[in-house]
C-alpha atoms as one frame of an Amber mdcrd trajectory, in Angstrom:
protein
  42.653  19.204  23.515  41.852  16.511  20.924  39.462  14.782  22.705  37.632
  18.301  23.612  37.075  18.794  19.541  35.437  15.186  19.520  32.936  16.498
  22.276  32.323  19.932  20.711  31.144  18.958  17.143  29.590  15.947  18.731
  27.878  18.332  20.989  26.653  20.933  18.248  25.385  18.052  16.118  23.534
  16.709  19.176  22.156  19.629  20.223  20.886  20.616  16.460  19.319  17.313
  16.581  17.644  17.791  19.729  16.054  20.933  18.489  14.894  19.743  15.116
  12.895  16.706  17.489  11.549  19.966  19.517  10.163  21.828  16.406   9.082
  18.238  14.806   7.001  16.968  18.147   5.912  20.292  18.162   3.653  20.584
  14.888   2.745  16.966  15.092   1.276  16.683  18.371   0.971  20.698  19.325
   2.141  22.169  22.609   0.151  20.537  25.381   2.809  18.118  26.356   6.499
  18.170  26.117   6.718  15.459  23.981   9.747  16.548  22.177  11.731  15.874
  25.916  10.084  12.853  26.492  11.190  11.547  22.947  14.644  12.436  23.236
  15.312  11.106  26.915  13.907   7.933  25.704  15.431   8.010  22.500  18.650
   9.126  24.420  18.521   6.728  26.449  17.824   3.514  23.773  20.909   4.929
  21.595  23.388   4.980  25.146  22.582   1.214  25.500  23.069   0.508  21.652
  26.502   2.938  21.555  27.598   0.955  25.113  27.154  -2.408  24.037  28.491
  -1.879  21.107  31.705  -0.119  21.911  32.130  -3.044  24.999  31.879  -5.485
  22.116  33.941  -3.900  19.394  35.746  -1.291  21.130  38.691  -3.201  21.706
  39.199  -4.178  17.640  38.935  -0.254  17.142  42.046   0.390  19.427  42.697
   3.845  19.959  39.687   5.509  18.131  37.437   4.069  20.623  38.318   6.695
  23.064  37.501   9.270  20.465  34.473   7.831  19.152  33.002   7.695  22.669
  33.561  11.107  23.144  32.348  12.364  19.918  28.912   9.799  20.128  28.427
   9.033  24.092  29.681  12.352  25.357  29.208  15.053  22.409  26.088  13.745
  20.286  23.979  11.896  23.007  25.097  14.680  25.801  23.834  17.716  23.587
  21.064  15.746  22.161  19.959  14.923  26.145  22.128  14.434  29.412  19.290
  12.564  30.125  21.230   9.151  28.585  24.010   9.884  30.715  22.117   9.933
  33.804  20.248   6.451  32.523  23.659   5.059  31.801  25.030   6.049  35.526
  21.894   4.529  37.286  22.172   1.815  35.293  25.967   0.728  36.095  24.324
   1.135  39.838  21.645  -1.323  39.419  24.231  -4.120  37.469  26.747  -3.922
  40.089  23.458  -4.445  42.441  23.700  -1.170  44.389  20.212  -0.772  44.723
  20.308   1.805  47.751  22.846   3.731  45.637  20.918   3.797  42.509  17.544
   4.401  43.826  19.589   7.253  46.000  20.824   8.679  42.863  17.446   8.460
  40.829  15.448  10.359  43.149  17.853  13.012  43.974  18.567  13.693  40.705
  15.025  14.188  39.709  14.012  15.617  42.879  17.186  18.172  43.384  16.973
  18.615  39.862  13.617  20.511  40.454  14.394  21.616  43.301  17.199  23.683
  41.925  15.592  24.896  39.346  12.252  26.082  41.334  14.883  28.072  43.641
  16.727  29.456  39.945  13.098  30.582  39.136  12.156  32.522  41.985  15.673
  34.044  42.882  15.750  35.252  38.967  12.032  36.330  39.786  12.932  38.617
  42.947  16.600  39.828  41.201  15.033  40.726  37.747  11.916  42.191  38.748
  13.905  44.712  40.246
């Protein structure tokens, strides 16, 4: 249950974050272009490297609060701020271990079933709704 705490307030800060980048990209550069998703995958995406490499070089002198630390930063902040930097992270591991097929799998159904899904949410919620 501890570990679920870390991931919660990690979570709520990450999210918070994630919408004050919204409402900032939003009256600097106006609403023609999601900018303020673009931002955070990236950004997302640069921190989960930084947090990664960094807890693989100094996790082990933090001993136990490693654990919790990675699931308050990787898991709670970076997830609510954008699961986008845990999908980065998983292809990534793919490509290292040089399993090209299974990254390149993984990349395109994730982006492609990802839209997929969401095109079906839209018109099912469309036809059930408009009822």
């Amino acid at each position: 249950m501890n570990g679920l705490l870390y991931v919660a307030l990690g979570g709520a800060l990450g999210a918070s974050g994630r919408h004050l980048l919204g409402g900032a990209t939003l009256r600097m550069f106006g609403p023609g272009y999601p900018y303020g998703t673009l931002v955070a995958n990236v950004l997302g995406g640069l921190l989960m490297g930084l947090l990664v490499g960094w807890l693989a070089l100094k996790g082990s002198s933090l001993a136990s609060g490693a654990s919790n630390l990675r699931l308050f930063l990787a898991v709670g902040v970076l997830g609510g701020f954008t699961t986008f930097s845990a999908f980065s992270l998983d292809a990534m591991r793919m490509i290292e271990t040089k399993a090209y097929g299974a990254a390149f799998g993984y990349i395109s159904a994730s982006v492609i079933l990802s839209i997929l899904a969401l095109f079906i949410g839209l018109v099912i919620a469309r036809k059930v709704f408009a009822l």
